[in-house]
PyMOL Python script that loads the backbone (N, CA, C, O; Angstrom):
from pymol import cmd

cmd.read_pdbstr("""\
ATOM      1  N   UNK A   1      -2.714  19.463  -6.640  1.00  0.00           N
ATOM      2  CA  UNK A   1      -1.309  19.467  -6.206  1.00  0.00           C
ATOM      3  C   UNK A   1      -1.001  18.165  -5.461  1.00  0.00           C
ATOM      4  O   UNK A   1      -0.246  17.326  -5.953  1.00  0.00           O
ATOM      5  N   UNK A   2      -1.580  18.005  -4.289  1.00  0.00           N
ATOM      6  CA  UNK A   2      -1.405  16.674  -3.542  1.00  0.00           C
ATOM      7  C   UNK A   2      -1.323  15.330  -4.317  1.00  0.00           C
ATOM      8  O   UNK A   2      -0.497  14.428  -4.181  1.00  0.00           O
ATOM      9  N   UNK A   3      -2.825  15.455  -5.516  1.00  0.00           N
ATOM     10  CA  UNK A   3      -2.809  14.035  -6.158  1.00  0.00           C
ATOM     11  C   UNK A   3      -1.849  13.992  -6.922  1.00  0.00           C
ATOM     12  O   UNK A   3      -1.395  12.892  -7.238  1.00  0.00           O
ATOM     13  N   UNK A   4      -1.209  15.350  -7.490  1.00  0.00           N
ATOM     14  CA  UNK A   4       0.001  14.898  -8.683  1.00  0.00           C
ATOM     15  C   UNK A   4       1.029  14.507  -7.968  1.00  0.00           C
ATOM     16  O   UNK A   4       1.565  13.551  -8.530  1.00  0.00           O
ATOM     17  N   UNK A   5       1.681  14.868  -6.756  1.00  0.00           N
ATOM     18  CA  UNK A   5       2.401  14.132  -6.007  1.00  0.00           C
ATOM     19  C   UNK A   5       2.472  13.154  -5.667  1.00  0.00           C
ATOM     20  O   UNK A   5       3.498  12.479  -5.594  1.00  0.00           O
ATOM     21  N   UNK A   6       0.901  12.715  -5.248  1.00  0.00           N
ATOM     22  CA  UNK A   6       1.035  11.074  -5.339  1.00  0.00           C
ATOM     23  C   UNK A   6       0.989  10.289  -6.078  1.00  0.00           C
ATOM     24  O   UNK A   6       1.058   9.083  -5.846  1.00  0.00           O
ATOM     25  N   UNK A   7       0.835  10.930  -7.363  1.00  0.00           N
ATOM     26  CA  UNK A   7       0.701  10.030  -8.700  1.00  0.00           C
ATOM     27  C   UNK A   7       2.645   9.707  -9.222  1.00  0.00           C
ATOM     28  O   UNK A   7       3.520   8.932  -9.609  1.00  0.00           O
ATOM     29  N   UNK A   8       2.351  10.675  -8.923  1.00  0.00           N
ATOM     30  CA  UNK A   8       4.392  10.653  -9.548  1.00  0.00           C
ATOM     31  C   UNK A   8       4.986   9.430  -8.053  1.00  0.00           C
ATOM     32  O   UNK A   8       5.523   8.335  -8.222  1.00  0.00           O
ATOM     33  N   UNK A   9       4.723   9.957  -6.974  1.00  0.00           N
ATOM     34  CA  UNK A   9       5.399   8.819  -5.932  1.00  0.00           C
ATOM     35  C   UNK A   9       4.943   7.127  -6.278  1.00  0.00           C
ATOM     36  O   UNK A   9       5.788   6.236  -6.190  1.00  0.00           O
ATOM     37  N   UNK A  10       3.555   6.853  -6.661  1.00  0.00           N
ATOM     38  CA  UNK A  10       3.459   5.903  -7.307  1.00  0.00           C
ATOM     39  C   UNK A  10       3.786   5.146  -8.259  1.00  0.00           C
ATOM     40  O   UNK A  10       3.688   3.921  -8.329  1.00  0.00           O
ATOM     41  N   UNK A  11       4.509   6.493  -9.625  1.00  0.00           N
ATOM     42  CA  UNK A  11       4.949   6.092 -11.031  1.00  0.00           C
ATOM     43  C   UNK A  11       6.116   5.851 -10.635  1.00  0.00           C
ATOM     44  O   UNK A  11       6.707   5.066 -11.376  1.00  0.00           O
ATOM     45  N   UNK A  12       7.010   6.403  -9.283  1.00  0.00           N
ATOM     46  CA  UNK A  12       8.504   6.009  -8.624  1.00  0.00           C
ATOM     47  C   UNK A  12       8.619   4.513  -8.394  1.00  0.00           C
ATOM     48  O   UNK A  12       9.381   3.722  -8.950  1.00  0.00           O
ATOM     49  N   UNK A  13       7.118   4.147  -6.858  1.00  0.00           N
ATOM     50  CA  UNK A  13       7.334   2.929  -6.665  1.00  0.00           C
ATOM     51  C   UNK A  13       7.560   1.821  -7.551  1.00  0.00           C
ATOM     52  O   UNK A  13       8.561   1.104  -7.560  1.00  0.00           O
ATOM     53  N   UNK A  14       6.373   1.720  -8.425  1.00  0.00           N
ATOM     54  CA  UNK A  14       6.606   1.070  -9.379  1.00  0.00           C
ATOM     55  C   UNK A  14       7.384   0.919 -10.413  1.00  0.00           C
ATOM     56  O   UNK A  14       7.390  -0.231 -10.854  1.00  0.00           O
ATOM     57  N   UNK A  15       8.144   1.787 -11.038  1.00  0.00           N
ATOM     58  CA  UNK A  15       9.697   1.356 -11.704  1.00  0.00           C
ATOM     59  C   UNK A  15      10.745   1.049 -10.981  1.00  0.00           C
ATOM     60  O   UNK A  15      11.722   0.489 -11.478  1.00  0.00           O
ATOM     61  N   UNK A  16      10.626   1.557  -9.041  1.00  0.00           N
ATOM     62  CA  UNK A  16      11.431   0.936  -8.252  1.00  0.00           C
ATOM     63  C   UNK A  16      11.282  -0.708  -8.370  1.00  0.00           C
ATOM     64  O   UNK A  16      12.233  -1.485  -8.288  1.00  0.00           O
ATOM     65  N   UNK A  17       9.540  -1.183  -8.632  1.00  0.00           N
ATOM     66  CA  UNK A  17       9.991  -2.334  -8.366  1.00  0.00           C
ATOM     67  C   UNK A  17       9.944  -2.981  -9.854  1.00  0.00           C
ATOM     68  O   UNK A  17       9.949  -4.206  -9.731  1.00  0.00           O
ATOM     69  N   UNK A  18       9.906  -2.638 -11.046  1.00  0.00           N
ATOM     70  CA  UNK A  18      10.329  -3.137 -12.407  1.00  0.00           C
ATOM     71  C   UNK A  18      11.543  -3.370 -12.340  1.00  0.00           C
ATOM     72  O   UNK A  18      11.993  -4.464 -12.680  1.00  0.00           O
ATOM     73  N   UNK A  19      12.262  -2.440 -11.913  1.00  0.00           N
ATOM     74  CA  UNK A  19      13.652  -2.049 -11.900  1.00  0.00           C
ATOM     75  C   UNK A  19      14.510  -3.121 -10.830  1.00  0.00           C
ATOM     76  O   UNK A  19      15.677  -3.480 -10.981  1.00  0.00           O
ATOM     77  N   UNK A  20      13.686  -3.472  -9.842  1.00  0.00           N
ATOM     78  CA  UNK A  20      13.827  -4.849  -8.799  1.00  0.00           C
ATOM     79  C   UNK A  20      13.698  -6.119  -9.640  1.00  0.00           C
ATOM     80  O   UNK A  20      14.530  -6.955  -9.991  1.00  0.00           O
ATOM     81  N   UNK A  21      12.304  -5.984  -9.860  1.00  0.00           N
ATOM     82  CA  UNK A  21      12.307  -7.535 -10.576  1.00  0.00           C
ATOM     83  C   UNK A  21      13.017  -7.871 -11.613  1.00  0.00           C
ATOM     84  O   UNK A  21      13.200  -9.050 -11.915  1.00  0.00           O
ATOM     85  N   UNK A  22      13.497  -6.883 -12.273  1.00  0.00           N
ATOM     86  CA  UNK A  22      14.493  -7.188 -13.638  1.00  0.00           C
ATOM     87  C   UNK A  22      15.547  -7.499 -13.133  1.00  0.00           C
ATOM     88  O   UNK A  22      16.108  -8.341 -13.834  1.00  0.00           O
ATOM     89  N   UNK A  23      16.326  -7.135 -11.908  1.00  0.00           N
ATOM     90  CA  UNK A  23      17.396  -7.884 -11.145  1.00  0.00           C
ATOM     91  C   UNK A  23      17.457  -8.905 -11.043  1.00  0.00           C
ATOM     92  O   UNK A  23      18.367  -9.678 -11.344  1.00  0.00           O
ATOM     93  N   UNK A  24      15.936  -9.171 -10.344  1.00  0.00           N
ATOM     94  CA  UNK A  24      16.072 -10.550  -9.314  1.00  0.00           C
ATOM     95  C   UNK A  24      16.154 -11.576 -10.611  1.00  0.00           C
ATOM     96  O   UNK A  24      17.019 -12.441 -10.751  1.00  0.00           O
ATOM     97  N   UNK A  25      15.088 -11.302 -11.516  1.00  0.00           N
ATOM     98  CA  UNK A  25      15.041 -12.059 -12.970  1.00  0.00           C
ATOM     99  C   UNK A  25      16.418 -12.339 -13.688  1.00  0.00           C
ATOM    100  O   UNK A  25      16.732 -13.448 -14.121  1.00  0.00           O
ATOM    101  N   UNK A  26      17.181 -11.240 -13.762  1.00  0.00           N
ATOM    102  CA  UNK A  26      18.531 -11.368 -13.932  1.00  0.00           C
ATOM    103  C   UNK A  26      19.652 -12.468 -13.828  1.00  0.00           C
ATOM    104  O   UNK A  26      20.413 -12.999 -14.637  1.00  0.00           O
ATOM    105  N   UNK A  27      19.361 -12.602 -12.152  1.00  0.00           N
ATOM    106  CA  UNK A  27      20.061 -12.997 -11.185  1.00  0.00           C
ATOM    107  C   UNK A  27      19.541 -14.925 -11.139  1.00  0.00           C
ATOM    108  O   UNK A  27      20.161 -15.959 -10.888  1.00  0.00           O
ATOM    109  N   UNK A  28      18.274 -14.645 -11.483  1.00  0.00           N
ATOM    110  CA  UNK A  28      18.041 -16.221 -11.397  1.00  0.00           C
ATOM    111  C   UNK A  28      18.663 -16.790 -12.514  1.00  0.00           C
ATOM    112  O   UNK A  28      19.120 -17.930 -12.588  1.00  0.00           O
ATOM    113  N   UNK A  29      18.646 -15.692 -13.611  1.00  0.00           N
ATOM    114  CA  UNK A  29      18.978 -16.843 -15.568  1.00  0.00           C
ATOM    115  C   UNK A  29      20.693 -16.792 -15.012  1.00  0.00           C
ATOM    116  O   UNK A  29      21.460 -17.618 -15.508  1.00  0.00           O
ATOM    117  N   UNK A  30      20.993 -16.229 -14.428  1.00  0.00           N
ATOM    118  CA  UNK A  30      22.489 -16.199 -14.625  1.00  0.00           C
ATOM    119  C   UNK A  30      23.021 -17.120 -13.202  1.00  0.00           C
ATOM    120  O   UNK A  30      24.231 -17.231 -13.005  1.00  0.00           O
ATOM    121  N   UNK A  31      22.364 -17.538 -12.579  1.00  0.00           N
ATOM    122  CA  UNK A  31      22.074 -18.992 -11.408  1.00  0.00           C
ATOM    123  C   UNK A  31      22.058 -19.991 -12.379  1.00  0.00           C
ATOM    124  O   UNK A  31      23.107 -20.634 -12.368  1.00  0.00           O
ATOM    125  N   UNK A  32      21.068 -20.439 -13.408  1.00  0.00           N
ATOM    126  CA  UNK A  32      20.509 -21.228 -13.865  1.00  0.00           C
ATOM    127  C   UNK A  32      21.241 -22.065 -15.063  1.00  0.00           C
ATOM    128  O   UNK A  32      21.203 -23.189 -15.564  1.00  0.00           O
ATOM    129  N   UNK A  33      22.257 -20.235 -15.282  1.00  0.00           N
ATOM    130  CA  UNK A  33      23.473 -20.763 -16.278  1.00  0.00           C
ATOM    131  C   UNK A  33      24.331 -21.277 -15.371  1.00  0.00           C
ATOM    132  O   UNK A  33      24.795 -22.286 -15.903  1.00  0.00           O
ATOM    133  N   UNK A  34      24.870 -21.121 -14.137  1.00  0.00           N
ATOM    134  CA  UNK A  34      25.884 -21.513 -13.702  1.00  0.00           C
ATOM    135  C   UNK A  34      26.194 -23.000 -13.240  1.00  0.00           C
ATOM    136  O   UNK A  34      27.219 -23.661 -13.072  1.00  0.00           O
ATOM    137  N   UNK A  35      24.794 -23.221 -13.112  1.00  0.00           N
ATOM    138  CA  UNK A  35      24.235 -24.629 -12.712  1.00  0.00           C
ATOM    139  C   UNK A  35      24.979 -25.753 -13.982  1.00  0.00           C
ATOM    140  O   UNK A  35      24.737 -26.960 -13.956  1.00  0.00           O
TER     141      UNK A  35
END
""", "prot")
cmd.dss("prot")
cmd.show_as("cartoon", "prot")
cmd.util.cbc("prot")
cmd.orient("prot")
């Protein structure tokens, strides 16, 4: 019980931060165009 909880809170963090870096990645090409 405990480890499946922490397995799923882990499979969260990490598309939290896919889901980040595809922003930030975003955010730079569309800087890079503006330039």
């Amino acid at each position: 019980m405990c480890c499946n909880r922490e397995a799923r809170h882990l499979k969260y963090v990490a598309a939290k931060k896919i889901v980040i870096l595809k922003y930030v990645a975003a955010e730079k090409i569309v800087v890079s165009n503006m330039l």
